[in-house]
N, C-alpha and C positions, 0 to 999 in steps of 0.2 A: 912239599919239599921243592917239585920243580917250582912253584910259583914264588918260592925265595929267593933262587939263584937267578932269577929275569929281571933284565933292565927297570921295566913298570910291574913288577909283580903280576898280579891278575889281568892288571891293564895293558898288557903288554902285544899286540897285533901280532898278530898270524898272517901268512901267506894270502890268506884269504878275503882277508878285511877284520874278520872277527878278531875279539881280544881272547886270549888263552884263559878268562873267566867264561866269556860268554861259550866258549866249546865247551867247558867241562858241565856247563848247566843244560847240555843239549838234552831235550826228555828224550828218554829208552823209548825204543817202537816196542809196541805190543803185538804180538804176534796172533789171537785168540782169532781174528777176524781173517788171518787166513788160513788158520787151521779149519775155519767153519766152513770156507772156502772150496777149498781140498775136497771136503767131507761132501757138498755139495755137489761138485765134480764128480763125486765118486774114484776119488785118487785120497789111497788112503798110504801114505808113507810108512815104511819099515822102521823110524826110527825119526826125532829129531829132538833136538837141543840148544838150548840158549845159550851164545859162547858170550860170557862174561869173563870172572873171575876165573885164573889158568890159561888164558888166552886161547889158541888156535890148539892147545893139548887136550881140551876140554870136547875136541872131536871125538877123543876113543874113551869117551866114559861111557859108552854102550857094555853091558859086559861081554861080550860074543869078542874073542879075540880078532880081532881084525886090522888091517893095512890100510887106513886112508893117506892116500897118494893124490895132492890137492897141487893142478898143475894152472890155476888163477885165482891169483890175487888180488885185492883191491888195489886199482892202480890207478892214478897215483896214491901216496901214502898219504892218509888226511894229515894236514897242516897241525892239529895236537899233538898226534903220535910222534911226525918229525920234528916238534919242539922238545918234545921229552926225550927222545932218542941224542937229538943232539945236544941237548943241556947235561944229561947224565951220562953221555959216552957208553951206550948201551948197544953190544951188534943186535943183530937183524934176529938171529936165535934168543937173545933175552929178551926182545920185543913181541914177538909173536908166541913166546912160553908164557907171558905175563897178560896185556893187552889183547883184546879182538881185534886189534886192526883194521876194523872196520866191518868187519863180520860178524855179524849181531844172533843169527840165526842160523842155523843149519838142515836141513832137510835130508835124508835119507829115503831114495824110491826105487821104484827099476824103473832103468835108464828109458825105455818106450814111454816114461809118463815127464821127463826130466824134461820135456817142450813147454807144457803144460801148465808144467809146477811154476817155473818161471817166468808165463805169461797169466796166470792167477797173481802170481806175487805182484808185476808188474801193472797189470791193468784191472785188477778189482781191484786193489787193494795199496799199489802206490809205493810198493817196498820195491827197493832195487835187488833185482836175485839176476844169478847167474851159476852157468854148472862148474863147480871149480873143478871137481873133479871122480877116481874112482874108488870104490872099497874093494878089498879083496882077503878073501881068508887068506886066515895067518898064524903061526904057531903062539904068539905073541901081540900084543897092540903096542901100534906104532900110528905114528903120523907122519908125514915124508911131505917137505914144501919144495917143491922139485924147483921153483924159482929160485928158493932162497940157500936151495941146500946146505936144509936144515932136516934134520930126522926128531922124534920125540920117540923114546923108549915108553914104554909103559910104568917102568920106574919114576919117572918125573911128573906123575901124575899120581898121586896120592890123596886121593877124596876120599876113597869107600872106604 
């Protein structure tokens, strides 16, 4: 749909150089090689998930009711995301409920190993991580993007 309402369609440049065809064909990282990783280190995570489909709401599909409070973001906002944002007149809350924004992965650990996690991700393995942010029980699941304030109710997440 965005690629109809663009000057060159597919061919049409991004910020970056690339054309909004060749973004959308970026291959997904695989994640497998740093879970083996982890597991190697002996850092074995409470939880993680692949944030695709559902964007950044796809945080609290854990079922343990909880609060994630994600206080970094990917910045700046890759050149795709801000083409589709701005061809479709889309706020910042319909982009991060839909899209990863660039957040491909998620990890959940205690915080004492959160150095670690992201220097495995980093230097064996060549994925860029960083700690965006914290969980916390909670009567309810929510997601809270303290940048963008934006909250996700557990109602807007309807998978299971």
């Amino acid at each position: 749909e965005v690629a109809g309402m663009l000057p060159a369609g597919l061919n049409t440049a991004l910020a970056n150089g690339r054309t909004f065809g060749e973004a959308l064909l970026t291959p997904t990282v695989i994640y497998a090689q740093f879970v083996w990783e982890c597991q190697d280190a002996q850092i074995y995570p409470h939880y993680a998930v692949n944030i695709t489909g559902h964007g950044l709401r796809k945080l609290m599909r854990a079922k343990k009711p909880l609060r994630y409070e994600i206080d970094r973001l990917p910045d700046p906002i890759l050149p795709e995301f801000q083409c589709i944002q701005d061809t479709l007149h889309l706020t910042d809350e319909q982009m991060y409920a839909a899209f990863n924004m660039g957040v491909g992965f998620a990890v959940y650990a205690n915080k004492h190993n959160a150095d670690a996690i992201v220097a495995i991700a980093k230097d064996r393995c060549g994925i860029d991580a960083w700690v965006a942010g914290t969980v916390h029980e909670a009567k309810g699941h929510s997601v809270v993007l303290k940048q963008k304030g934006v909250e996700y109710k557990a109602g807007s997440l309807e998978i299971r």
